[in-house]
N, CA and C of each residue as an Amber inpcrd file, in Angstrom:
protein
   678
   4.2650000  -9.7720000 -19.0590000   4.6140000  -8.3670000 -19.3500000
   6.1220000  -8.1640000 -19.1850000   6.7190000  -7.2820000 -20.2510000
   7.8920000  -6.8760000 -20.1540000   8.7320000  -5.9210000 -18.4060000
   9.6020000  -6.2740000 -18.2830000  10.3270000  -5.3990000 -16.9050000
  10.0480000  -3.8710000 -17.4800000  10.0960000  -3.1720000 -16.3590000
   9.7410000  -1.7500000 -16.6730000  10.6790000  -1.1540000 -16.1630000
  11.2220000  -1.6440000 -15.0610000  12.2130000  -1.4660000 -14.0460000
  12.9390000  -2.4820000 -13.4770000  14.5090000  -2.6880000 -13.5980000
  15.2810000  -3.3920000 -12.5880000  16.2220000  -3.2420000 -12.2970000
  16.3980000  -3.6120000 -11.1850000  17.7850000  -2.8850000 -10.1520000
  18.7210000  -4.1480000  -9.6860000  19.2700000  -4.0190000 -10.2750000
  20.3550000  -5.6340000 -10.2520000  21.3490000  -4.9050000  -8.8580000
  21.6350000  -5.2740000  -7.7890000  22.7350000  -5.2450000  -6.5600000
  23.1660000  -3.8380000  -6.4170000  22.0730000  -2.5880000  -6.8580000
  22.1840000  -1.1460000  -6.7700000  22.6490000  -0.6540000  -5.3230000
  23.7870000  -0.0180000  -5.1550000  24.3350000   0.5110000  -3.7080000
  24.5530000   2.0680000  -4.4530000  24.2470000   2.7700000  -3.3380000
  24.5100000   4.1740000  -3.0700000  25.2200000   4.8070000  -1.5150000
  26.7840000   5.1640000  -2.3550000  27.2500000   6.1810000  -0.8200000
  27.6970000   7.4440000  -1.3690000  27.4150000   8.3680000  -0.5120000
  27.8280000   9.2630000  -0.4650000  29.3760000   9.6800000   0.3200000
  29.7580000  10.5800000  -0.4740000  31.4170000  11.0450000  -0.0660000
  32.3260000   9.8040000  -0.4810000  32.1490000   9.0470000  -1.5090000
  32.4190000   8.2260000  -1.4190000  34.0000000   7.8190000  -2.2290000
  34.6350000   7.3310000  -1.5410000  36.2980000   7.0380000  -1.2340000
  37.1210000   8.0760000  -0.5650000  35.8110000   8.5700000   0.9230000
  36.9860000   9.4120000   1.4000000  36.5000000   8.8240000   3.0590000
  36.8600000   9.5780000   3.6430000  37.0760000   9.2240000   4.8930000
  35.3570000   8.8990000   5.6750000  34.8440000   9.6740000   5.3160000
  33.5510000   9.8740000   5.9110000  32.2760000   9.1850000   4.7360000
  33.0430000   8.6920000   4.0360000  31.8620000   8.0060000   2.8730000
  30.6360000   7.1990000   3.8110000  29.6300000   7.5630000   3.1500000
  28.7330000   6.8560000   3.8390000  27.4170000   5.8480000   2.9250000
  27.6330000   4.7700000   2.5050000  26.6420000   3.8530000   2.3100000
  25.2480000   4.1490000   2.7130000  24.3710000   4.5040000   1.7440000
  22.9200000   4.2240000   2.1090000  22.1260000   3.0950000   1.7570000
  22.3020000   2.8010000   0.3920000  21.9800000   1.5590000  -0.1080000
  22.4550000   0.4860000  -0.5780000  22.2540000  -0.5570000  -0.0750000
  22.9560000  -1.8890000   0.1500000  22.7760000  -2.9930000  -0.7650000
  22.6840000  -2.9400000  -2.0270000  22.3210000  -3.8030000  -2.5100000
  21.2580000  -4.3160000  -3.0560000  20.6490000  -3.1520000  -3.5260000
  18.9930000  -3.9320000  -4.0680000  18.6840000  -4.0700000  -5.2450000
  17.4930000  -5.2640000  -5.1040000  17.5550000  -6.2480000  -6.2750000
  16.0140000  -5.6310000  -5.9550000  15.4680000  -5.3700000  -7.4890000
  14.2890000  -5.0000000  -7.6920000  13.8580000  -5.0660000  -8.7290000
  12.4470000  -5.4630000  -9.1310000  11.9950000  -5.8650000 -10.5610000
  10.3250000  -5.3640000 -10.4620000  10.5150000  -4.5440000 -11.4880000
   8.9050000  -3.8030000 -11.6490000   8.0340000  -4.2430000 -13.3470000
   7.4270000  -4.8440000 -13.1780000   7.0650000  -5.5930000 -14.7410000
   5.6970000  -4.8090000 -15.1350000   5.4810000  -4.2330000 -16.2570000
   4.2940000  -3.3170000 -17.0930000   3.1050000  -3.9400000 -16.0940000
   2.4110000  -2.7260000 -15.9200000   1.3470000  -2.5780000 -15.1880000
   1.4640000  -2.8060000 -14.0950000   2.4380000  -2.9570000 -13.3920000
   1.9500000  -3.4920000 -11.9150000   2.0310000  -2.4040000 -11.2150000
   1.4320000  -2.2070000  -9.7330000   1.0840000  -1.0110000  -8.7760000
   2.1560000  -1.7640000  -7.3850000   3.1480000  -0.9330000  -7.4270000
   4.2500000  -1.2070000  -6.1950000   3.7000000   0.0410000  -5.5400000
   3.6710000  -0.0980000  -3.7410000   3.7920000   0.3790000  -2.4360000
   5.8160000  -0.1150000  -1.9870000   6.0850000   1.3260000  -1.7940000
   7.4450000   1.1950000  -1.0120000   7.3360000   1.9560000   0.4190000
   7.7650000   1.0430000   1.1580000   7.3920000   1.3140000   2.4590000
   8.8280000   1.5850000   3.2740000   8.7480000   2.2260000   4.3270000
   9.9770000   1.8790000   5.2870000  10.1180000   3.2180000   6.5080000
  10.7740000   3.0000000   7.7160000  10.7430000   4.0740000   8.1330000
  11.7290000   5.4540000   7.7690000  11.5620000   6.3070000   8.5860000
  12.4540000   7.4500000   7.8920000  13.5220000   6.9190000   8.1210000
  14.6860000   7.7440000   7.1880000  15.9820000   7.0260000   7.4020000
  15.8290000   6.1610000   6.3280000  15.4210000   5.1990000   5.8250000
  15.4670000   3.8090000   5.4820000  15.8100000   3.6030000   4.1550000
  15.9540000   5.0380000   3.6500000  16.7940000   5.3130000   2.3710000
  15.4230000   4.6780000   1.0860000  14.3980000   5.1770000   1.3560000
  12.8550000   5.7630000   0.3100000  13.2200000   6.6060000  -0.9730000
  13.9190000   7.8660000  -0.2200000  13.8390000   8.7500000  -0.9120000
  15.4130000   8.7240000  -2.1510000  16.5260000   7.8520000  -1.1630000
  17.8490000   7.9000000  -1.8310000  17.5270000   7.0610000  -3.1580000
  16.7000000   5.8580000  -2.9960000  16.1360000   4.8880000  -3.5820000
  15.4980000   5.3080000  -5.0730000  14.3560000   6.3650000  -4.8190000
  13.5480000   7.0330000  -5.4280000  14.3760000   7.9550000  -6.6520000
  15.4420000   9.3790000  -6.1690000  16.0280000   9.5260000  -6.7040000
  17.0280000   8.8160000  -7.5140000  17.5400000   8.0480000  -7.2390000
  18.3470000   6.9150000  -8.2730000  17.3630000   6.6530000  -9.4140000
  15.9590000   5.4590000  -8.9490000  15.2760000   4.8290000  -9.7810000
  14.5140000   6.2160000 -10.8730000  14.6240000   7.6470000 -10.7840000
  14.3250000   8.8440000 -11.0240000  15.7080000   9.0770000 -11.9410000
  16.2290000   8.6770000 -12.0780000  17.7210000   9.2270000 -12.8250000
  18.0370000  10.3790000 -12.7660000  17.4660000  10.8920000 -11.4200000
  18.1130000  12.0140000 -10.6290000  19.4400000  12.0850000 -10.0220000
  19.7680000  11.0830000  -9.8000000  21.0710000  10.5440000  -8.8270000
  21.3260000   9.4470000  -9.2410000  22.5900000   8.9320000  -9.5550000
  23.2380000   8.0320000 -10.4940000  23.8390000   6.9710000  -9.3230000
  23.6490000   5.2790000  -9.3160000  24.1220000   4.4040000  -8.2460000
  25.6380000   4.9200000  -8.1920000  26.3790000   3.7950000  -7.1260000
  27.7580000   3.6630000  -7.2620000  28.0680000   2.6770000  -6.7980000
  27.2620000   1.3430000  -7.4220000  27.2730000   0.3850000  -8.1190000
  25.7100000  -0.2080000  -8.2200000  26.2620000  -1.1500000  -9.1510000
  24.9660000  -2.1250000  -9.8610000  24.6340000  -1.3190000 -10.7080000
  23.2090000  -2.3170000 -11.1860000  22.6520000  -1.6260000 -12.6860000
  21.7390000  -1.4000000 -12.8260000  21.2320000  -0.4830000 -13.1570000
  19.4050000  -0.0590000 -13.6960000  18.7640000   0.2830000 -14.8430000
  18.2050000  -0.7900000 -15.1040000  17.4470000  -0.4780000 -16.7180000
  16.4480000  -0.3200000 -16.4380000  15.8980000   0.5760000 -17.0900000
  14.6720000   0.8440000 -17.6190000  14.0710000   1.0370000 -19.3050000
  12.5330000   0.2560000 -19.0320000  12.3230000  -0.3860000 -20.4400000
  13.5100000  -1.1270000 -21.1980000  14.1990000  -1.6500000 -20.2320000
  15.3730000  -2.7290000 -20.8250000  16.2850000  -2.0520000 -20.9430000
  16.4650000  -0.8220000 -21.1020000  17.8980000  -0.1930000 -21.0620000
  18.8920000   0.4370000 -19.6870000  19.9820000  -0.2370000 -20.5670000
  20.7560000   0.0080000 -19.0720000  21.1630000   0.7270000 -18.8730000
  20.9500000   2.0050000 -18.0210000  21.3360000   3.3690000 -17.5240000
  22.8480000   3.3670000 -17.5490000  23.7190000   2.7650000 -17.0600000
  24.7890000   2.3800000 -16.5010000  25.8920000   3.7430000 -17.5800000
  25.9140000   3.2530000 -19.1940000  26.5500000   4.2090000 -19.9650000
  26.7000000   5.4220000 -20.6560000  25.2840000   5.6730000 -19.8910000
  24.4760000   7.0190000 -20.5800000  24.7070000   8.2170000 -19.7690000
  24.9290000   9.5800000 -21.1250000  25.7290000  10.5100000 -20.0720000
  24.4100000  11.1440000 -19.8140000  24.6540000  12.4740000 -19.2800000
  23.1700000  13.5150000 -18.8800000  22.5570000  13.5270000 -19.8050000
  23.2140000  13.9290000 -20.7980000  22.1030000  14.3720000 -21.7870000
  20.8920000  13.2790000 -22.3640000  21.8180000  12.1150000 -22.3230000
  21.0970000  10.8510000 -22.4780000  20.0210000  10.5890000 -21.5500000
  20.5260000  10.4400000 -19.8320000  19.5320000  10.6130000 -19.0880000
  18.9410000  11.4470000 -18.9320000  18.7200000  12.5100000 -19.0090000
  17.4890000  13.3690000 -19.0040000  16.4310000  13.4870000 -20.2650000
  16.9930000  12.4990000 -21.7700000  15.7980000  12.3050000 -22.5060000
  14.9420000  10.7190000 -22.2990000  15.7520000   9.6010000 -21.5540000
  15.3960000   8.6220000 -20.8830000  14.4540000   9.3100000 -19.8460000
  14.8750000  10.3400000 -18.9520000  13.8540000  10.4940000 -17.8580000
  12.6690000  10.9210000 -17.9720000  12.9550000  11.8550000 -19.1650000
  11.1070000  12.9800000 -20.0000000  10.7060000  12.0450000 -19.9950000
  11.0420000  10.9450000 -21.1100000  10.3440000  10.1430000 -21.8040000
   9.6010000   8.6680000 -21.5200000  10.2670000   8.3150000 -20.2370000
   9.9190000   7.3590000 -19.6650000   9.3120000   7.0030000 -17.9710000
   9.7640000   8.4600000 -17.5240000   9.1350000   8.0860000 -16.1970000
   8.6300000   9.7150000 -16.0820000   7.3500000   9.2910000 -14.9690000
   6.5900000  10.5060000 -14.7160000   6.5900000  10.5480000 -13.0640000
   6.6010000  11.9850000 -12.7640000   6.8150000  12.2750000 -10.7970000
   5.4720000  12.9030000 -10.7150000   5.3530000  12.2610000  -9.4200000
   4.3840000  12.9370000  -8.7760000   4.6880000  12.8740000  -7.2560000
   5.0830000  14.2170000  -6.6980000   5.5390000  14.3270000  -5.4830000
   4.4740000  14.8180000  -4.0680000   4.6670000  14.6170000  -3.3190000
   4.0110000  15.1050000  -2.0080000   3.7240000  16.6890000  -2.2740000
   4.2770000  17.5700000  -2.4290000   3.8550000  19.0120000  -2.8340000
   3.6040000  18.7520000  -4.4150000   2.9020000  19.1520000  -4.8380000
   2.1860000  19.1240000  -6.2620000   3.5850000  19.9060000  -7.7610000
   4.5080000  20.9270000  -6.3680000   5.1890000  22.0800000  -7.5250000
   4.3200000  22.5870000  -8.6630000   3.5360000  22.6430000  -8.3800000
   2.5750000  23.1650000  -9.5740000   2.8670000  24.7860000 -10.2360000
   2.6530000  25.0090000 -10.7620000   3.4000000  26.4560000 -12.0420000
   1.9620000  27.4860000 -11.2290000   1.8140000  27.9530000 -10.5450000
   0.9110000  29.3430000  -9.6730000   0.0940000  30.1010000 -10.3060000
   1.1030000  30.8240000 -11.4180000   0.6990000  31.4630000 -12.7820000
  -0.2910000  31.1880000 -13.9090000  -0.2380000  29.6240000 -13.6230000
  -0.6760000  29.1730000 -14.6460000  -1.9080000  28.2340000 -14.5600000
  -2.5330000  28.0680000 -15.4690000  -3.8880000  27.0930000 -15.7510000
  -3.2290000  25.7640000 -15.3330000  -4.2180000  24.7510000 -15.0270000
  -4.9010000  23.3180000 -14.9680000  -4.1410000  23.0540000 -16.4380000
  -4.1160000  23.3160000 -17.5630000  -3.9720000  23.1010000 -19.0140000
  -2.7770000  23.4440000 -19.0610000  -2.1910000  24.4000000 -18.5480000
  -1.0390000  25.3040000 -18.9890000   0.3650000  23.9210000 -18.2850000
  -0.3340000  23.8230000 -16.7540000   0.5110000  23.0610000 -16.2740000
   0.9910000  21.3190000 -17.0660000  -0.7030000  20.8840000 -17.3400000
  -0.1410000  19.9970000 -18.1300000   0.7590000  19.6040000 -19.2550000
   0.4700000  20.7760000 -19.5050000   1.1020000  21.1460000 -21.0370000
   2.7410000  20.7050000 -21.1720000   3.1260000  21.6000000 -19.7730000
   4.5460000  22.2320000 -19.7210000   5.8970000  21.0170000 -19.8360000
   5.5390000  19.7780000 -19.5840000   6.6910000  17.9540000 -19.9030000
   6.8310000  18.2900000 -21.4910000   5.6190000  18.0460000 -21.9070000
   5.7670000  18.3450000 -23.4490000   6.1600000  19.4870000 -24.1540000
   5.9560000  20.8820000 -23.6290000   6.7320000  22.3320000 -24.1150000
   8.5750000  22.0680000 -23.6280000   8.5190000  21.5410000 -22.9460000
   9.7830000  21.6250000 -22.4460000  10.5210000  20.2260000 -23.8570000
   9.7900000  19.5440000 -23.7940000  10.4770000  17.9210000 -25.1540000
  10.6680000  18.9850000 -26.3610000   9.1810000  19.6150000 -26.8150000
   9.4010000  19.7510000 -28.2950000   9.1910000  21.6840000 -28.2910000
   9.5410000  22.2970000 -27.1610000  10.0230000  23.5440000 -27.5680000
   8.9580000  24.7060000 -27.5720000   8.0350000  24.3610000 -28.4060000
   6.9260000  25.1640000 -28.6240000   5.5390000  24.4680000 -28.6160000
   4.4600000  24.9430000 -27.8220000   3.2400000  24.2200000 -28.5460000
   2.4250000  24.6650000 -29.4950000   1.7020000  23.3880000 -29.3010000
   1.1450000  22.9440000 -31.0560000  -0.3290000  22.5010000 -30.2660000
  -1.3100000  22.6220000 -31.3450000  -2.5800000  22.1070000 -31.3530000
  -2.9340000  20.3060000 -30.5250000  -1.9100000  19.3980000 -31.1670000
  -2.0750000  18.3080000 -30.5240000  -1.5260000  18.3860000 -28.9220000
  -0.3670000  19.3440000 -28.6750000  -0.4560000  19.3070000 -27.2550000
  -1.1170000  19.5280000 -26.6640000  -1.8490000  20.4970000 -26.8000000
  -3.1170000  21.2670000 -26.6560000  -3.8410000  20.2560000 -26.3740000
  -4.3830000  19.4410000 -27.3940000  -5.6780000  18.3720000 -27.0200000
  -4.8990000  17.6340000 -25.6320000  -3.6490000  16.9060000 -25.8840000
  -3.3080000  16.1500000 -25.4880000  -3.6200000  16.1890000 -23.6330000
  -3.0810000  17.7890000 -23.1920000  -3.5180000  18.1900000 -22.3570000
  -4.8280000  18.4520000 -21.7510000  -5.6010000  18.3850000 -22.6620000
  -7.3310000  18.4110000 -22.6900000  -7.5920000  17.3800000 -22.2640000
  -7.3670000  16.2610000 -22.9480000  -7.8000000  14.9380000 -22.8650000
  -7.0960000  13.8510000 -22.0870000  -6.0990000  14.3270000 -21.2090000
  -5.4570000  14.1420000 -19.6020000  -6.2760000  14.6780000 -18.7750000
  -6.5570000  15.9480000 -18.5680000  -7.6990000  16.6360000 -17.6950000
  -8.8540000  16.0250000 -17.6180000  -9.3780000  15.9550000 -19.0410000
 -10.8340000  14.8760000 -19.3490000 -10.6800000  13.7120000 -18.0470000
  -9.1890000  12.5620000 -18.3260000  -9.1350000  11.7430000 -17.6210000
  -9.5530000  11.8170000 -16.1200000  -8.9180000  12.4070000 -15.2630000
  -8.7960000  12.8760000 -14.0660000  -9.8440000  13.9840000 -14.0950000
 -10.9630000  13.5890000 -14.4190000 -12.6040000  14.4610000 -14.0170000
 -12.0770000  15.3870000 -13.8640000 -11.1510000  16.2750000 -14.7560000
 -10.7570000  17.9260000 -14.3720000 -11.4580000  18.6940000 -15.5600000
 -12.2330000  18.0790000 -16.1840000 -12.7090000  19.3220000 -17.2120000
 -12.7340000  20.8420000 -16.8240000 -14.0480000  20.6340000 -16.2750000
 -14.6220000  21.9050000 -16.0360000 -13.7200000  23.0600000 -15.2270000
 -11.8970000  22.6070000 -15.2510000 -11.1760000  22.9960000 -13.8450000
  -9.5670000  23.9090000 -15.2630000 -10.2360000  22.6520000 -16.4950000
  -9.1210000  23.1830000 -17.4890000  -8.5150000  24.5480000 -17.7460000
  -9.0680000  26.0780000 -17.4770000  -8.6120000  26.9610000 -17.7590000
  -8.6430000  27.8420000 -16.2860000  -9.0800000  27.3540000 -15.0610000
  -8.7980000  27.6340000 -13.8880000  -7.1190000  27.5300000 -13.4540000
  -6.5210000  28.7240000 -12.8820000  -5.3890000  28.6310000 -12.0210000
  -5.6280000  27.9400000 -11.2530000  -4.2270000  27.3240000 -11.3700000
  -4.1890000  25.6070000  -9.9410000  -4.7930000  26.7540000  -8.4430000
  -4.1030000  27.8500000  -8.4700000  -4.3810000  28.6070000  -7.1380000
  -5.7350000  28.5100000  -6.7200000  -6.5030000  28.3740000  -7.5260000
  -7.9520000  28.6630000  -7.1560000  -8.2530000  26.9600000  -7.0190000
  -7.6130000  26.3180000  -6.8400000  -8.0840000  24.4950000  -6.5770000
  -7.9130000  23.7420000  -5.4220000  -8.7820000  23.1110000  -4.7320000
  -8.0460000  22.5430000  -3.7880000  -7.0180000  21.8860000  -4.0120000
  -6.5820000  20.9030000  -2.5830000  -5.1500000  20.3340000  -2.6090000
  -5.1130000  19.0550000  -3.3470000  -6.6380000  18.8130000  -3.3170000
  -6.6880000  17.3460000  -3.4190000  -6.7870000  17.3450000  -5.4030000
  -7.5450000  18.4590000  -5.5160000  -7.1980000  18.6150000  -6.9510000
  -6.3700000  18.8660000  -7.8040000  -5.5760000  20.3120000  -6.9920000
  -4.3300000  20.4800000  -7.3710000  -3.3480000  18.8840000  -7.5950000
  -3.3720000  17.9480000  -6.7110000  -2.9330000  16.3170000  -6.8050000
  -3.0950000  16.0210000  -8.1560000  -4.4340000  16.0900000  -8.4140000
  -4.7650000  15.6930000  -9.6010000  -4.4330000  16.2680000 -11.1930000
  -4.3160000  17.3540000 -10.4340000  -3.6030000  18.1730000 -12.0990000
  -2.1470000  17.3240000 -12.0600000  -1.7890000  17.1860000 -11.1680000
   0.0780000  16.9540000 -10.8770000  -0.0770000  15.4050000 -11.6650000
  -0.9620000  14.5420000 -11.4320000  -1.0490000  13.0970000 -11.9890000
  -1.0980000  13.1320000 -13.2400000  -2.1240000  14.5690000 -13.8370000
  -2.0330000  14.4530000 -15.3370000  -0.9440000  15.0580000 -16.0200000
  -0.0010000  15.9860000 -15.3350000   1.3120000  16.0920000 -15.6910000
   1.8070000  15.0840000 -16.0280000   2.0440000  13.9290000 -14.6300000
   3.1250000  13.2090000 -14.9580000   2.5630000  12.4400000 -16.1110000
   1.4490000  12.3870000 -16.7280000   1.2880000  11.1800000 -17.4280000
   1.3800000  11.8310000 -18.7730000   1.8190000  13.2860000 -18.7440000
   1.6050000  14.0910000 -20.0890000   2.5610000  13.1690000 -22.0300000
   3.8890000  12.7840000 -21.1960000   4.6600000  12.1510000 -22.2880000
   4.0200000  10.6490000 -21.9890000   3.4450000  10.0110000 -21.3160000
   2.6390000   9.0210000 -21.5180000   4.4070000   7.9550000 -21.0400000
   4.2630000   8.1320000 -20.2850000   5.5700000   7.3690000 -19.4640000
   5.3020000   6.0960000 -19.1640000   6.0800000   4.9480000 -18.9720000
   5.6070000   3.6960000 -18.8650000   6.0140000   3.2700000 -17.4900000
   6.7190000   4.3220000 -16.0950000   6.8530000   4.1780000 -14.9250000
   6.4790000   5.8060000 -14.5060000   5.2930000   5.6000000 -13.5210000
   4.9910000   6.7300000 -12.6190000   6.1650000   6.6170000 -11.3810000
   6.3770000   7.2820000 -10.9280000   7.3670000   7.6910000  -9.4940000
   6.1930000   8.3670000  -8.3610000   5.8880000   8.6200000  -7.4680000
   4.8980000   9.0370000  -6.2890000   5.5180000   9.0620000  -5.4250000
   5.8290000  10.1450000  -4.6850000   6.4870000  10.1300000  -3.9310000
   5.9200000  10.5060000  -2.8710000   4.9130000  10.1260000  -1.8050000
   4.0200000  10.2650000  -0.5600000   2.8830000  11.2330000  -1.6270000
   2.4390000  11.1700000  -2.4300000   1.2980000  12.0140000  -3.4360000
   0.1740000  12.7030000  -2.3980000   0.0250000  11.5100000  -1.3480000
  -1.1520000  11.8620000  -0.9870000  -0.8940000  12.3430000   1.0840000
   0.2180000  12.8440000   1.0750000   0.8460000  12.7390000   2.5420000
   0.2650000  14.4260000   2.7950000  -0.0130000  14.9490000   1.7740000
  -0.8490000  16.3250000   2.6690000  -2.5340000  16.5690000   2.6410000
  -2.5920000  15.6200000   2.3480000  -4.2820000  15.5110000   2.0420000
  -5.1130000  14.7340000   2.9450000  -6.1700000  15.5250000   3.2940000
  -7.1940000  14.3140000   4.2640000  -7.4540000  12.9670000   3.6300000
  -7.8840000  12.3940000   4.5830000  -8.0150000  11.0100000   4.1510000
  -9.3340000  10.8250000   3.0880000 -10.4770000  11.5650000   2.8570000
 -10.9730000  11.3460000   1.7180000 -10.7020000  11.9160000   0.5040000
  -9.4440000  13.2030000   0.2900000  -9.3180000  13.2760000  -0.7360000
  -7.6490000  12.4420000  -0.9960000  -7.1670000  11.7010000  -0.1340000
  -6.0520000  11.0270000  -0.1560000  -6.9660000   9.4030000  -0.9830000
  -7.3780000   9.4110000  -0.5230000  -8.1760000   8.1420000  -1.2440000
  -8.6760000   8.1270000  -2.4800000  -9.2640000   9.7950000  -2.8680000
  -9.1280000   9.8860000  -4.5260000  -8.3120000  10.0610000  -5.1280000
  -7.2620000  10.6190000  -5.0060000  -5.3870000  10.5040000  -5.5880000
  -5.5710000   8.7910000  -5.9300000  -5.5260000   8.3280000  -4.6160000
  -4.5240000   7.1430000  -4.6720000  -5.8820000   6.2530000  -5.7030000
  -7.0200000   6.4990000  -5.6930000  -8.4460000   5.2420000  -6.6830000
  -7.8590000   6.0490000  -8.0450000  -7.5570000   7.1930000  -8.1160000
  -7.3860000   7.9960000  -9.6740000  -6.1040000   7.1140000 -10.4010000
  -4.7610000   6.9670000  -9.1800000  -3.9810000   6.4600000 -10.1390000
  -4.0340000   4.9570000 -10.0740000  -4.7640000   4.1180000  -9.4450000
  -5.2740000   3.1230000  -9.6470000  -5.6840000   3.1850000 -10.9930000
  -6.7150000   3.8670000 -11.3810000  -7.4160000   3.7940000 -12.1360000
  -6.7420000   3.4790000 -13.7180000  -5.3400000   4.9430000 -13.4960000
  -4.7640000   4.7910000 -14.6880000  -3.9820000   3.8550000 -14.5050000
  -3.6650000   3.5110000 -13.6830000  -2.6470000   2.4450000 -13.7440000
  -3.2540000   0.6580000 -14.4090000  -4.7550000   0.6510000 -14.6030000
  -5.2980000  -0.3690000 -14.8740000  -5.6440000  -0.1960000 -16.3630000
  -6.1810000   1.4610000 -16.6420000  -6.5410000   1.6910000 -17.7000000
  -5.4440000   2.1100000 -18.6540000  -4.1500000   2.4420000 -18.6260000
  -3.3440000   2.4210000 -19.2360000  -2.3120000   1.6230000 -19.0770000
  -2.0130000   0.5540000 -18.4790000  -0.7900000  -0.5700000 -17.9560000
   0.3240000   0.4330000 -17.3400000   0.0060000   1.7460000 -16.7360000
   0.9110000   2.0850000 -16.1880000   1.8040000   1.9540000 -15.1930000
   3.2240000   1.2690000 -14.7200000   3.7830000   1.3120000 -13.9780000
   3.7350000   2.2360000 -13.0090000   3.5690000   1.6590000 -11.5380000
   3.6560000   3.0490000 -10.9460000   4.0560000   2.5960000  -9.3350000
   5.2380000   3.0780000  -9.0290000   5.9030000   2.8060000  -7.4930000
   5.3450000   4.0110000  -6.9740000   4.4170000   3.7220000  -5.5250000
   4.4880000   4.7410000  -4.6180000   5.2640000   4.8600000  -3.5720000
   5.5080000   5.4330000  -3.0920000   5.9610000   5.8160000  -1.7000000
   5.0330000   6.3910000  -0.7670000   4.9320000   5.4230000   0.0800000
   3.9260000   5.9700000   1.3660000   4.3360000   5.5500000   2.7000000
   3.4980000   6.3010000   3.5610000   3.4720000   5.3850000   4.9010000
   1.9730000   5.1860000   5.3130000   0.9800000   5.6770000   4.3530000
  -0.5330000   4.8720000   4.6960000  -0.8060000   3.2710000   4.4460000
  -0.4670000   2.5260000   5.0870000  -0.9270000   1.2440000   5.1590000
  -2.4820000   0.9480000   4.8290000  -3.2670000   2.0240000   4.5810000
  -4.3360000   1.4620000   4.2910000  -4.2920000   1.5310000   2.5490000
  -3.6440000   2.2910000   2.4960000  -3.2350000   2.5700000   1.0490000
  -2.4830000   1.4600000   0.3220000  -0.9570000   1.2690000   0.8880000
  -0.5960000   0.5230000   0.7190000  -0.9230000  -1.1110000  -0.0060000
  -2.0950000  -1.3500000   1.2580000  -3.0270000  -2.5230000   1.3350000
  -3.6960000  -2.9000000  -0.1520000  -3.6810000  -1.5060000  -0.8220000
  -4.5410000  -1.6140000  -1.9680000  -3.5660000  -1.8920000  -2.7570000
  -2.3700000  -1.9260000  -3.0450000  -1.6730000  -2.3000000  -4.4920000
  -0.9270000  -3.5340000  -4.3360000  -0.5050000  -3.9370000  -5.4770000
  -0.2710000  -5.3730000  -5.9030000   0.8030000  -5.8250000  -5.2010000
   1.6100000  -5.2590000  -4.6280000   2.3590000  -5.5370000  -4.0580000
   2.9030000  -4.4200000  -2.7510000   3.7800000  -4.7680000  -1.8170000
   4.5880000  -3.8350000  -1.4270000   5.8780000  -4.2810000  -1.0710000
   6.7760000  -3.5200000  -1.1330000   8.4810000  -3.7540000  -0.8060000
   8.8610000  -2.9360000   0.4590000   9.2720000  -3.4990000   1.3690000
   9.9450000  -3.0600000   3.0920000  11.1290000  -2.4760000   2.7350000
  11.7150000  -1.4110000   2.6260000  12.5560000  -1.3190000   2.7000000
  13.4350000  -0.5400000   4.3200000  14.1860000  -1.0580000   4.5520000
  14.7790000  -0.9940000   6.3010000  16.5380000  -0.6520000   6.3040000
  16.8890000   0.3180000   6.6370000  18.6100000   0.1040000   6.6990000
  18.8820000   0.4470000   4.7110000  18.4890000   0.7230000   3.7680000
  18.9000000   0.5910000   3.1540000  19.3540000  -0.8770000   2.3370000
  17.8990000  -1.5380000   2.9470000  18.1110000  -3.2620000   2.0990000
  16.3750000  -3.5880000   2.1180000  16.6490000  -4.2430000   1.1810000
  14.6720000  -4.5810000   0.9630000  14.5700000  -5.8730000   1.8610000
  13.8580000  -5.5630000   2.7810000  13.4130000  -6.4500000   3.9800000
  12.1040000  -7.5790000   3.5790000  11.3580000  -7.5080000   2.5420000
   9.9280000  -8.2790000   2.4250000   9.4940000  -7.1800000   1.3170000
């Protein structure tokens, strides 16, 4: 399988060339290849989240290089990265941010209203048949408000997968949820992650979780430890 993600000697500091600049990330070398299920681990501090935002083209290195789907971020201005980011990677964060106002459907919808402006009938399905995925039928024209947490999760998974992205992002998904509906988050994006070759880095600190994907990466100090 093709790289989905790689991070050739990526460092991140902040304030950086002044007196108080401060280094978070040191150098990491990272390689995420179609379909595989990465666990990123580390304690607080350990620069997870500085990590996350970068590989998110939220926050830009200051040095090394990061391609995704083979392209190298490195020359691309905003505007560039933010149609690289719609289009290729999907978030799913510890709070859901879910739209209050709005439907199970409405929310899915909204990656794709935001790409092409207005919707249309196929978004429509498209959003249908994400919900379908993630056993949310019967939940499709319900306000997220009226859902639990663990479901509300689940609307948020079929967001991210709305432009059909070839790297999920997770960022602790399942860090406010009991442990049996933390276990259906984490079997759901298993699931897609097998049934669609989706890339997908989590971020956790459940080790039992962890345990379940193909790999995991230590990260400690701002350097990948194991």
């Amino acid at each position: 399988m093709a790289d989905v993600l790689r991070l050739d000697g990526i460092h991140k500091a902040y304030n950086a060339g002044t007196p108080i600049e401060i280094e978070v990330l040191h150098g990491i070398d990272l390689v995420l290849r179609g379909g595989e299920f990465c666990a990123l681990m580390g304690p607080s501090g350990s620069g997870k989240s500085t990590l996350l935002n970068v590989i998110g083209l939220l926050d830009r290195p200051t040095g090394g290089r990061l391609f995704i789907d083979g392209r190298d971020t490195g020359g691309l201005d905003d505007h560039a990265l933010t149609l690289l980011r719609g289009h290729s990677i999907g978030f799913v964060f510890q709070y859901h941010y879910l739209l209050p106002a709005f439907t199970a459907a409405e929310n899915v919808l909204m990656p794709m209203l935001v790409d092409r402006g207005r919707p249309d009938a196929a978004m429509r399905r498209r959003a249908e048949e994400l919900l379908d995925s993630v056993d949310l039928a019967r939940w499709r024209n319900s306000l997220v408000t009226n859902m639990s947490g663990g479901l509300q999760q689940r609307v948020a998974v079929a967001r991210a997968l709305a432009m059909n992205p070839s790297l999920v992002l997770a960022d602790e998904p399942t860090g406010n949820l009991d442990t049996k509906a933390a276990q259906g988050v984490f079997d759901l994006m298993r699931r897609v992650n097998r049934e669609h070759g989706t890339t997908i880095l989590l971020v956790t600190h459940n080790h039992d979780l962890a345990a379940q994907c193909d790999r995991i990466v230590q990260l400690v100090d701002g350097r990948v430890v194991a």
